[in-house]
mmCIF file of the protein (N, C-alpha, C, O) and its ligand, coordinates in Angstrom:
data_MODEL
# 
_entry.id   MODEL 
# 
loop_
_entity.id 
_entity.type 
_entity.pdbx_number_of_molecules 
1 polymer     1 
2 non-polymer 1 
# 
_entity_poly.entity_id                      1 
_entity_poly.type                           'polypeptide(L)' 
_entity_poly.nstd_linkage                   no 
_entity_poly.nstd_monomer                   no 
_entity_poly.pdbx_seq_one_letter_code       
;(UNK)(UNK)(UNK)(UNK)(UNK)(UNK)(UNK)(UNK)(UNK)(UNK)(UNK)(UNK)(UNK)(UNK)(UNK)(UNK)
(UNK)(UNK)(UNK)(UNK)(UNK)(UNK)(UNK)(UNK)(UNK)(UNK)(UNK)(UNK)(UNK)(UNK)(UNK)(UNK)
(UNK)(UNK)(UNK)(UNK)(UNK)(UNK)(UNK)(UNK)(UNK)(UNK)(UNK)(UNK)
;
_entity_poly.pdbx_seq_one_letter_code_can   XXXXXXXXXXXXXXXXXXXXXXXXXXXXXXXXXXXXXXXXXXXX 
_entity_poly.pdbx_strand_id                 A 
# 
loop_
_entity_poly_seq.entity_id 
_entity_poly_seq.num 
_entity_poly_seq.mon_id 
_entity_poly_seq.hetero 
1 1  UNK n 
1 2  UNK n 
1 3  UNK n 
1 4  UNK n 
1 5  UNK n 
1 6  UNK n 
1 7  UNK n 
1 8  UNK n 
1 9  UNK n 
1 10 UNK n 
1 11 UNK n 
1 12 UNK n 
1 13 UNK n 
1 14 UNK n 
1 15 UNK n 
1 16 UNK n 
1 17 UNK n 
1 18 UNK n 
1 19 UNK n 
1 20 UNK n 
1 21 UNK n 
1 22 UNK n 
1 23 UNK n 
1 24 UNK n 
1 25 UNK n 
1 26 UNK n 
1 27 UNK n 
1 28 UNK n 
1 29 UNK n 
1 30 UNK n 
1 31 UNK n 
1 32 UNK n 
1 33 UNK n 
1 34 UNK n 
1 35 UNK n 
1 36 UNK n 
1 37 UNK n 
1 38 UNK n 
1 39 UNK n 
1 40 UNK n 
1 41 UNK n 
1 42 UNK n 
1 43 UNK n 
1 44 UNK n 
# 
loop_
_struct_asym.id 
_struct_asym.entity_id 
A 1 
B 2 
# 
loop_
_chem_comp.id 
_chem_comp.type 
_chem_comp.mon_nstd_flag 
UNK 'L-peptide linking' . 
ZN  non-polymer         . 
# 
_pdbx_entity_nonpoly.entity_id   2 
_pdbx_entity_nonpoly.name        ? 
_pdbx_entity_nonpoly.comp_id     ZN 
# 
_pdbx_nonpoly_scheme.asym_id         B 
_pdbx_nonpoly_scheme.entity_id       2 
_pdbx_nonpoly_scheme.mon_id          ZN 
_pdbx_nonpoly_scheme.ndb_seq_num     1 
_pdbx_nonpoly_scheme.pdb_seq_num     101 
_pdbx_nonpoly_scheme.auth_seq_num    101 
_pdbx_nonpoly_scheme.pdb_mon_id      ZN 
_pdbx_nonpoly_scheme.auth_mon_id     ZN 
_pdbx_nonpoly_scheme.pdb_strand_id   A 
_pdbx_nonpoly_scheme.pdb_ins_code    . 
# 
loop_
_atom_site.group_PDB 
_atom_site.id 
_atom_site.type_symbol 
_atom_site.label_atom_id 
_atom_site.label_alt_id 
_atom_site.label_comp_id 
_atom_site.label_asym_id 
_atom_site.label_entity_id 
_atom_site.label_seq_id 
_atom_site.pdbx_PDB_ins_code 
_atom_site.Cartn_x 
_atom_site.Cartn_y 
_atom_site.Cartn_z 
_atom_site.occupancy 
_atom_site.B_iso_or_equiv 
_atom_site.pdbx_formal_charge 
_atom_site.auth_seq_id 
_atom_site.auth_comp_id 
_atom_site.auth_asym_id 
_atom_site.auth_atom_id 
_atom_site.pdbx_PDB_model_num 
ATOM   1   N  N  . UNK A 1 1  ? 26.693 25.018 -1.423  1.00 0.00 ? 1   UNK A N  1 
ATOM   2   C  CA . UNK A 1 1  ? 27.583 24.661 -2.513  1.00 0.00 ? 1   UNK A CA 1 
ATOM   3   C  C  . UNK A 1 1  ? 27.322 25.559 -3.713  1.00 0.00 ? 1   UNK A C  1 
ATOM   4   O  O  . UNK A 1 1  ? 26.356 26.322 -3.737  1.00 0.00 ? 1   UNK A O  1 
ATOM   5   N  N  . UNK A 1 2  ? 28.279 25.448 -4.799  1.00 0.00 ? 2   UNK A N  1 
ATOM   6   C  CA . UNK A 1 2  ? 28.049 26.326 -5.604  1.00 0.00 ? 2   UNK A CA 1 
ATOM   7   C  C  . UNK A 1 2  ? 27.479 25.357 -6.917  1.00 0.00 ? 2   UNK A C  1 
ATOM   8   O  O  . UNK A 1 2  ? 28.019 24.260 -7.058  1.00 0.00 ? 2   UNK A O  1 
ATOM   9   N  N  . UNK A 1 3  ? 26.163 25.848 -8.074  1.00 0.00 ? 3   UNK A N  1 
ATOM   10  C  CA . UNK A 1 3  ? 25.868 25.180 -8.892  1.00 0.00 ? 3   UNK A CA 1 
ATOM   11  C  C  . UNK A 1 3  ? 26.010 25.449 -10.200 1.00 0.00 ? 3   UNK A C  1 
ATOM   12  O  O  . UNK A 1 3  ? 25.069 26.218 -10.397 1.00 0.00 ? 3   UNK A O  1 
ATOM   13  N  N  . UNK A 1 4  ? 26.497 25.337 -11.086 1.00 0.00 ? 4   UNK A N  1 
ATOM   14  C  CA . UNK A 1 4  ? 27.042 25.630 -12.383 1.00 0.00 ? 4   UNK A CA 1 
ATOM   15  C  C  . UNK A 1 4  ? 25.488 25.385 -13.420 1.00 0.00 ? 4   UNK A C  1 
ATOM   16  O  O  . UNK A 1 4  ? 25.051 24.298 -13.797 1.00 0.00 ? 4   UNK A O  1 
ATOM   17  N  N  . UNK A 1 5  ? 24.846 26.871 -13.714 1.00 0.00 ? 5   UNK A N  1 
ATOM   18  C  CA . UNK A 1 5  ? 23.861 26.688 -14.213 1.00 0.00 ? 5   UNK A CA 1 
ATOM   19  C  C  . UNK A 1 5  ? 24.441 27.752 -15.730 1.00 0.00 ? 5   UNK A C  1 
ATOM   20  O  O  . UNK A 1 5  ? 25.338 28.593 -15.788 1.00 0.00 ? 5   UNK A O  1 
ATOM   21  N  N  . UNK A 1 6  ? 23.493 27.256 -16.787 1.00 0.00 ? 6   UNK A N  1 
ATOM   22  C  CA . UNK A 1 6  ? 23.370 28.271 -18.201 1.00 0.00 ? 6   UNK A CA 1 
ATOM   23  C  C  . UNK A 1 6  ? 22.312 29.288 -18.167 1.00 0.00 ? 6   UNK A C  1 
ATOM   24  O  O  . UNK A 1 6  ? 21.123 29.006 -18.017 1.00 0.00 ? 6   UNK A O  1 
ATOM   25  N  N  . UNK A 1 7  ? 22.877 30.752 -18.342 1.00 0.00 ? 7   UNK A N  1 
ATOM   26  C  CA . UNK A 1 7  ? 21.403 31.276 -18.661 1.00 0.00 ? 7   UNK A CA 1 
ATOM   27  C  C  . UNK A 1 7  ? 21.775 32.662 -19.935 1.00 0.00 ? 7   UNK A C  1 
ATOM   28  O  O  . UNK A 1 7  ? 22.442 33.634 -19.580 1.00 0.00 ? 7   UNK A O  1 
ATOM   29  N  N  . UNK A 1 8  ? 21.410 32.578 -20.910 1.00 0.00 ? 8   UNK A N  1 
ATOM   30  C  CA . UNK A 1 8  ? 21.885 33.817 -21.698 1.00 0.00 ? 8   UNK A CA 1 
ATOM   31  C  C  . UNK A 1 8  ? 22.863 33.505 -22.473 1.00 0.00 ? 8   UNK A C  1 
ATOM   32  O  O  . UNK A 1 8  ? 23.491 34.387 -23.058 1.00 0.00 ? 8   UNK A O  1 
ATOM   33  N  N  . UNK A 1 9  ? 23.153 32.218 -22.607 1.00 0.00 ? 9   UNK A N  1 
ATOM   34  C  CA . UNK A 1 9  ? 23.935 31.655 -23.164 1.00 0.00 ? 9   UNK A CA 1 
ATOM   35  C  C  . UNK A 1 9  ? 25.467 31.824 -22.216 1.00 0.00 ? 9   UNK A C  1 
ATOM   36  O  O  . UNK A 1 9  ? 26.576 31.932 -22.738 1.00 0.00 ? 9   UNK A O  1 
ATOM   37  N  N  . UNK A 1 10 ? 25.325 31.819 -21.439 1.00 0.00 ? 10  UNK A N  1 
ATOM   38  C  CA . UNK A 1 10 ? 26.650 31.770 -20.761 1.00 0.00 ? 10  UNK A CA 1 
ATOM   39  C  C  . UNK A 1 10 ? 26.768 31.633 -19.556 1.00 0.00 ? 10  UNK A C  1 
ATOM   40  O  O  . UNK A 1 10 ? 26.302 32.474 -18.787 1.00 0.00 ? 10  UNK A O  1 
ATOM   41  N  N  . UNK A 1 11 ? 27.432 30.518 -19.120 1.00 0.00 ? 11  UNK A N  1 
ATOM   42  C  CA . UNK A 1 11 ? 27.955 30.070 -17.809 1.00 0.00 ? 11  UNK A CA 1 
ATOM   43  C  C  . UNK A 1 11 ? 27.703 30.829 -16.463 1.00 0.00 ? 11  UNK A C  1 
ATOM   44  O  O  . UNK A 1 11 ? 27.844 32.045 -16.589 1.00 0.00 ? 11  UNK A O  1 
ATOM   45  N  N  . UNK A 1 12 ? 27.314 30.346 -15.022 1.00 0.00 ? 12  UNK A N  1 
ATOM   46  C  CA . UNK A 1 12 ? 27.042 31.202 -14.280 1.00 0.00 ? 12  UNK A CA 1 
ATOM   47  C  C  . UNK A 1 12 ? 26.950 30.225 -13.381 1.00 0.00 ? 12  UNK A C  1 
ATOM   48  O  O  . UNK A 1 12 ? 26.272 29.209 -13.530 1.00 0.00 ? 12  UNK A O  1 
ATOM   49  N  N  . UNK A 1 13 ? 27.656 30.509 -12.376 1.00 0.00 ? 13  UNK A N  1 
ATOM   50  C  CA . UNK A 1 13 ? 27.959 29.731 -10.772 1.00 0.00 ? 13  UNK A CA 1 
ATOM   51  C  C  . UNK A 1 13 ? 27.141 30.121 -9.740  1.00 0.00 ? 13  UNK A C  1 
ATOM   52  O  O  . UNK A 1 13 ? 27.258 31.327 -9.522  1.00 0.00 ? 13  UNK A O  1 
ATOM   53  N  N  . UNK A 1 14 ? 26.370 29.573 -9.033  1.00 0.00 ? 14  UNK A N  1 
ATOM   54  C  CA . UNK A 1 14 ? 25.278 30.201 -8.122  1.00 0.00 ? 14  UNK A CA 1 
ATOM   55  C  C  . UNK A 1 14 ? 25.579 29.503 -6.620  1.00 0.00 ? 14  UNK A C  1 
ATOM   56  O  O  . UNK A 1 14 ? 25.684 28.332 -6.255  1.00 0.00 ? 14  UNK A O  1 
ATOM   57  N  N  . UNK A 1 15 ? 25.652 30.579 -6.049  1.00 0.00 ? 15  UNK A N  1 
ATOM   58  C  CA . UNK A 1 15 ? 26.091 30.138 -4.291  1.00 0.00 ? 15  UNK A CA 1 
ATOM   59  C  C  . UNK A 1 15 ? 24.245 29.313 -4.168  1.00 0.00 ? 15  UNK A C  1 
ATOM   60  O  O  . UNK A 1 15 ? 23.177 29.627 -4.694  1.00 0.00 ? 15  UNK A O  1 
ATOM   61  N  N  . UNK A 1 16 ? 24.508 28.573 -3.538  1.00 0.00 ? 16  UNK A N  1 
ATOM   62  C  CA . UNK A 1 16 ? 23.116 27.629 -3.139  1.00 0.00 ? 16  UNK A CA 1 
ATOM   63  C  C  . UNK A 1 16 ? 22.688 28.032 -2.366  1.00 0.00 ? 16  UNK A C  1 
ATOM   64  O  O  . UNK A 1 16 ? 21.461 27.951 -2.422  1.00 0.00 ? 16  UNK A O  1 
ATOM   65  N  N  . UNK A 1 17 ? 23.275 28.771 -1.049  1.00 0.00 ? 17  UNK A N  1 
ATOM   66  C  CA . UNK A 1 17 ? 22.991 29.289 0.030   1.00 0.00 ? 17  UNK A CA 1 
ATOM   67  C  C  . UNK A 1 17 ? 22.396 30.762 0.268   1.00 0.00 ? 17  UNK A C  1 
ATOM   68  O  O  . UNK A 1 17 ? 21.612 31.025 1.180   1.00 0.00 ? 17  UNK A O  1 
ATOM   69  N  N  . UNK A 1 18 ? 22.915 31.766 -0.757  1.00 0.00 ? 18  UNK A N  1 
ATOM   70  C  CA . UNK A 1 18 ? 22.047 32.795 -0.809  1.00 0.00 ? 18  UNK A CA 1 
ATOM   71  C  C  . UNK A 1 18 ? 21.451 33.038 -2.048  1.00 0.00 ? 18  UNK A C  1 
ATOM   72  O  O  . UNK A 1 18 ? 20.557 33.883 -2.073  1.00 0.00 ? 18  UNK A O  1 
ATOM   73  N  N  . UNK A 1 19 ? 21.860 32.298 -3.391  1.00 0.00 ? 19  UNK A N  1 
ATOM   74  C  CA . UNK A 1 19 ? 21.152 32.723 -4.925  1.00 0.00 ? 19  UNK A CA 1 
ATOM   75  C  C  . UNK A 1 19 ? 22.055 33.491 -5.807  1.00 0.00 ? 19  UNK A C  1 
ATOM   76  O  O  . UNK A 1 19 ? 21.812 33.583 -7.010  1.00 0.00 ? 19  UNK A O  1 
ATOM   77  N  N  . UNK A 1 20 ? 23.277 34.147 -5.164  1.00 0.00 ? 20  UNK A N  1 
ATOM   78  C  CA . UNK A 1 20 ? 23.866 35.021 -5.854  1.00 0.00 ? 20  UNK A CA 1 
ATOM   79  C  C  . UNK A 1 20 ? 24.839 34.612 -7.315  1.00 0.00 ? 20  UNK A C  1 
ATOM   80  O  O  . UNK A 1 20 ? 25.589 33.647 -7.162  1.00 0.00 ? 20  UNK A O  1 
ATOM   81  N  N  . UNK A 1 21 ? 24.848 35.050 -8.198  1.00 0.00 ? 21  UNK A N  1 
ATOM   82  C  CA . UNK A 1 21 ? 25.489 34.412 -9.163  1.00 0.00 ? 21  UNK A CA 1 
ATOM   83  C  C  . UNK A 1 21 ? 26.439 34.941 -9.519  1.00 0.00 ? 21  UNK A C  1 
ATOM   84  O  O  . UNK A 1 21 ? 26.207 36.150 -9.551  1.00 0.00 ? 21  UNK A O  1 
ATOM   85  N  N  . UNK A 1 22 ? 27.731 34.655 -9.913  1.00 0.00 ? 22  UNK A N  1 
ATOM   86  C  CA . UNK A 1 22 ? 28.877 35.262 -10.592 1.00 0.00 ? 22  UNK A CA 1 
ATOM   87  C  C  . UNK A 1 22 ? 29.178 34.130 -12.031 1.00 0.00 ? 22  UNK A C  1 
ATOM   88  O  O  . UNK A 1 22 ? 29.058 32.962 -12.401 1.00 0.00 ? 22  UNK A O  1 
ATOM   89  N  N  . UNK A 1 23 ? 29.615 35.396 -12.421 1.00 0.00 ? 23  UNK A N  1 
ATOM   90  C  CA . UNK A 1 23 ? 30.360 34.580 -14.120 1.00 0.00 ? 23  UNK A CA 1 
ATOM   91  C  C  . UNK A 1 23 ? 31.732 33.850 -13.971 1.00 0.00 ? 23  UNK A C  1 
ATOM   92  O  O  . UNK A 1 23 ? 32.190 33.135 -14.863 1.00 0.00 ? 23  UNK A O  1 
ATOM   93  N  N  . UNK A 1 24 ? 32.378 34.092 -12.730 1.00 0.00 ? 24  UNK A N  1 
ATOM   94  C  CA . UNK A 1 24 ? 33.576 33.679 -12.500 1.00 0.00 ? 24  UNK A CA 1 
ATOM   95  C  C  . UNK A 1 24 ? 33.782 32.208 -11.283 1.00 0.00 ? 24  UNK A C  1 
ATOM   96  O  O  . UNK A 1 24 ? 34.073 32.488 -10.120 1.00 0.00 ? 24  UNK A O  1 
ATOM   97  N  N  . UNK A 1 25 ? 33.695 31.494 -11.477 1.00 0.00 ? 25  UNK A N  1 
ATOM   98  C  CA . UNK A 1 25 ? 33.978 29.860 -10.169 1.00 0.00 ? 25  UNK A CA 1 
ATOM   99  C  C  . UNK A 1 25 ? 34.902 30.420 -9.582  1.00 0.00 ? 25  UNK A C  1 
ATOM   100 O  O  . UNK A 1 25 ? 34.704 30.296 -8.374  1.00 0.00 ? 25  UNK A O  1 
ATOM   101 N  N  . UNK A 1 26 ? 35.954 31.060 -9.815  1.00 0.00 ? 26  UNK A N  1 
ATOM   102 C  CA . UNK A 1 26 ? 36.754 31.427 -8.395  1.00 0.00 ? 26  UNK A CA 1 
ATOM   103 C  C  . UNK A 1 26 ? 36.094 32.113 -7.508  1.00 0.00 ? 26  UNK A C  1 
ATOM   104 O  O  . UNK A 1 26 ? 36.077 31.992 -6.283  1.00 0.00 ? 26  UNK A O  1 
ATOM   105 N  N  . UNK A 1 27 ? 35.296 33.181 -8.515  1.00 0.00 ? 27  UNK A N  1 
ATOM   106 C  CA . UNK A 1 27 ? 34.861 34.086 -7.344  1.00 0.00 ? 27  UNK A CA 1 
ATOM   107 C  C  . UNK A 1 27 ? 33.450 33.690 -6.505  1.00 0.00 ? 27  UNK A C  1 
ATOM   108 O  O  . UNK A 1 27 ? 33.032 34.208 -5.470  1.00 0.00 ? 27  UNK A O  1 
ATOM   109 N  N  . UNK A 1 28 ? 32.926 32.724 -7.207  1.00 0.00 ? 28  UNK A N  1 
ATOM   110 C  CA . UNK A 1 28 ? 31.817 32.373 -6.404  1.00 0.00 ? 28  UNK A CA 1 
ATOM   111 C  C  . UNK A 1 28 ? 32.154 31.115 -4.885  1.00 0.00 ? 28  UNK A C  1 
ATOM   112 O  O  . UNK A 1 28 ? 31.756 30.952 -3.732  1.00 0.00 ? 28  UNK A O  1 
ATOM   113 N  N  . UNK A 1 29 ? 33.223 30.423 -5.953  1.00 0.00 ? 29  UNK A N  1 
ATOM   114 C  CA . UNK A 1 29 ? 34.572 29.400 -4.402  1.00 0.00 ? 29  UNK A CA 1 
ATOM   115 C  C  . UNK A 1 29 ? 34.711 30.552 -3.461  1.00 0.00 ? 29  UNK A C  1 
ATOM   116 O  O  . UNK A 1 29 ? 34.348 30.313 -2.309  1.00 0.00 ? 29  UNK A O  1 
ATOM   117 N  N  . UNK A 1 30 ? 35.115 31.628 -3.684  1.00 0.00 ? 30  UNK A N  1 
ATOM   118 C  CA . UNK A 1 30 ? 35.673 32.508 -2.538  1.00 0.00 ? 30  UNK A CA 1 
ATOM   119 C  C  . UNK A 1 30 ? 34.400 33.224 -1.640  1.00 0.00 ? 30  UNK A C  1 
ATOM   120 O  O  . UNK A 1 30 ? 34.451 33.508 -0.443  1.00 0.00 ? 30  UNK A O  1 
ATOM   121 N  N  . UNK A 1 31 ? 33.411 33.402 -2.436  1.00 0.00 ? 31  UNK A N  1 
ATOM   122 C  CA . UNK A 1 31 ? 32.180 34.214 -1.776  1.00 0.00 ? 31  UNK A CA 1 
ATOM   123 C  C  . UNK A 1 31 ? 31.480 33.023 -0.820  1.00 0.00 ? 31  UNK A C  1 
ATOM   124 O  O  . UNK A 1 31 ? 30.714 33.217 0.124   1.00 0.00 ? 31  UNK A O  1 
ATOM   125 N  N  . UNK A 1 32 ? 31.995 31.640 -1.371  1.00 0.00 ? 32  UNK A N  1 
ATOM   126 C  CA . UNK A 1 32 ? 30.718 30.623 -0.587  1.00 0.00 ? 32  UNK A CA 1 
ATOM   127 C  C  . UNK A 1 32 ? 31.937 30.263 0.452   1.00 0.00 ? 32  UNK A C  1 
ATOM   128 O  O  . UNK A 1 32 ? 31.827 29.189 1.044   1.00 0.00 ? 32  UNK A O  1 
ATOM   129 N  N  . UNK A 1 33 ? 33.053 31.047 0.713   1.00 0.00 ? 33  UNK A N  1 
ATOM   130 C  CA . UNK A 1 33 ? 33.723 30.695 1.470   1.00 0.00 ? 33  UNK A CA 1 
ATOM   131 C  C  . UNK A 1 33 ? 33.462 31.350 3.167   1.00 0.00 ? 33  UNK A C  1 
ATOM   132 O  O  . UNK A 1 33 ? 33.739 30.949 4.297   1.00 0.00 ? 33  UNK A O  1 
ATOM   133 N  N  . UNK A 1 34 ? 32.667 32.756 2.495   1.00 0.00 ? 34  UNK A N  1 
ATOM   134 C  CA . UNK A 1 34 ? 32.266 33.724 3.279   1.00 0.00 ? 34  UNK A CA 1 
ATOM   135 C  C  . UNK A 1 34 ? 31.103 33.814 3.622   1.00 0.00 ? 34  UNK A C  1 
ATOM   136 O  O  . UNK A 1 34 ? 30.698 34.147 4.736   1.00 0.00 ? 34  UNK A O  1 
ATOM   137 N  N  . UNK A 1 35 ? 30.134 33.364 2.181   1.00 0.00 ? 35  UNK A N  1 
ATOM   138 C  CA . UNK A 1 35 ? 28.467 33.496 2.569   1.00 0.00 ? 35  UNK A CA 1 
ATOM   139 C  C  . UNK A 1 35 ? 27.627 33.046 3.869   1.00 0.00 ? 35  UNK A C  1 
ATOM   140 O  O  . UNK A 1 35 ? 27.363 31.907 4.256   1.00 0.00 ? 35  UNK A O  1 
ATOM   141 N  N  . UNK A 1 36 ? 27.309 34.226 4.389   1.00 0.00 ? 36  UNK A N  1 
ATOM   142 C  CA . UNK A 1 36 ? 26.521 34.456 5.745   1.00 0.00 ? 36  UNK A CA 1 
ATOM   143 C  C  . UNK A 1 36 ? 25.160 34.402 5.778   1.00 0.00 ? 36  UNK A C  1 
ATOM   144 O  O  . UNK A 1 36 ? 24.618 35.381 6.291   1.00 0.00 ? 36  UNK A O  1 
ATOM   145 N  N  . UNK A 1 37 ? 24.231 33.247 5.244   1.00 0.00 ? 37  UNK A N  1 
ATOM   146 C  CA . UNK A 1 37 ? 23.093 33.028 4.660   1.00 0.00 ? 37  UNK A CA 1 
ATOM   147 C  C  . UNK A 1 37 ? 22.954 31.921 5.163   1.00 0.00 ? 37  UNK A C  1 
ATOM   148 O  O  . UNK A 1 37 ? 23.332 30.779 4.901   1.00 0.00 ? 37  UNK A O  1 
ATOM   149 N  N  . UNK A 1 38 ? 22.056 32.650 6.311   1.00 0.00 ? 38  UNK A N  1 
ATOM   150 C  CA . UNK A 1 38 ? 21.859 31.103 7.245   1.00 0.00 ? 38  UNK A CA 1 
ATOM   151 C  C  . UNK A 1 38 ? 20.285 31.026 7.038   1.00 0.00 ? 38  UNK A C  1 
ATOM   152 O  O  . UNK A 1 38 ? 19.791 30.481 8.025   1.00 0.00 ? 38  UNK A O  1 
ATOM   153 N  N  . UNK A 1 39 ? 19.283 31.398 6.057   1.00 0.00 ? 39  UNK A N  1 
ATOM   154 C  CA . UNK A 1 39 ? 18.311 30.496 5.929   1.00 0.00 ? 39  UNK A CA 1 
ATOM   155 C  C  . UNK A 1 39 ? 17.979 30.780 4.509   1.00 0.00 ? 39  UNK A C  1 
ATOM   156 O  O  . UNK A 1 39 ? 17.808 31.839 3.905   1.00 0.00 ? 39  UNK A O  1 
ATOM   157 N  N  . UNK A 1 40 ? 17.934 29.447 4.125   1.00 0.00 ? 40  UNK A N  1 
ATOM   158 C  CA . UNK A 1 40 ? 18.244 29.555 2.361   1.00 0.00 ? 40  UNK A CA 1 
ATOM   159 C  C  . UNK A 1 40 ? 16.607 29.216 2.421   1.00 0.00 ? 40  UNK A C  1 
ATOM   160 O  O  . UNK A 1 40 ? 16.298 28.057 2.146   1.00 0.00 ? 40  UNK A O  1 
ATOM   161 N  N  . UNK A 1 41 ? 15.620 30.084 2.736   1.00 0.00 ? 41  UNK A N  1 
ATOM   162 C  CA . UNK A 1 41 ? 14.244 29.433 3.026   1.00 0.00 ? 41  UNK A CA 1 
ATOM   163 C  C  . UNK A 1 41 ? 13.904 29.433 1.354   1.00 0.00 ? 41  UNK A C  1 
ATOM   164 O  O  . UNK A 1 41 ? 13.228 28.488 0.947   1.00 0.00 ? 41  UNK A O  1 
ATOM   165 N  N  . UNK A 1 42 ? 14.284 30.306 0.522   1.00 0.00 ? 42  UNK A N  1 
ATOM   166 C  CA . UNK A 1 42 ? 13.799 29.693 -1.044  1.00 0.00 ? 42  UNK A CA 1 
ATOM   167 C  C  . UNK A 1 42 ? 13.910 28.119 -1.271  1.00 0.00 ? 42  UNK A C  1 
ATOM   168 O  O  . UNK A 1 42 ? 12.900 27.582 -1.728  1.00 0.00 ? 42  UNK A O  1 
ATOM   169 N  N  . UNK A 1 43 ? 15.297 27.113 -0.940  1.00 0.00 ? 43  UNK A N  1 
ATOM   170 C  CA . UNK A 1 43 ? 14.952 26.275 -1.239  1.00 0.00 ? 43  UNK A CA 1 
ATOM   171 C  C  . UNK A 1 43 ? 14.206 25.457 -0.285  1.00 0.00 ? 43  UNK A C  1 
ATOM   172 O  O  . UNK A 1 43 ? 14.208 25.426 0.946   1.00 0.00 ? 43  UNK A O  1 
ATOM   173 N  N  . UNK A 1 44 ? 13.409 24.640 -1.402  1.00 0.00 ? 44  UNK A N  1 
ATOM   174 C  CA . UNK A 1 44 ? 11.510 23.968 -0.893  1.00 0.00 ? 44  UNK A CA 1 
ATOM   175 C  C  . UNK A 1 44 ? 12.455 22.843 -0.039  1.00 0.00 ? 44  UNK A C  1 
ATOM   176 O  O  . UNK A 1 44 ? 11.914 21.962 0.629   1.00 0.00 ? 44  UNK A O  1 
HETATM 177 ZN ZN . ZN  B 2 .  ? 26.086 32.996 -0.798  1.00 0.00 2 101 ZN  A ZN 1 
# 
């Protein structure tokens, strides 16, 4: 899923599954539509 975190003072959507962040929710909806990150071993 994607998580809506602050850092730098500004908004930032993070795919859960690989870490990657975009400034944009569409574009992170569309990347976690695709994301090929089948072991998210960062999360504990
Ligand atoms: Zn991803």
């Amino acid at each position: 899923m994607v998580t809506e975190t602050e850092r730098d003072d500004m908004t930032w959507y993070r795919c859960d599954a690989c870490g990657l962040l975009f400034d944009d929710p569409d574009d992170a909806d569309r990347h976690e539509g695709h994301c090929d990150a089948e072991d998210p071993s960062y999360l504990q």
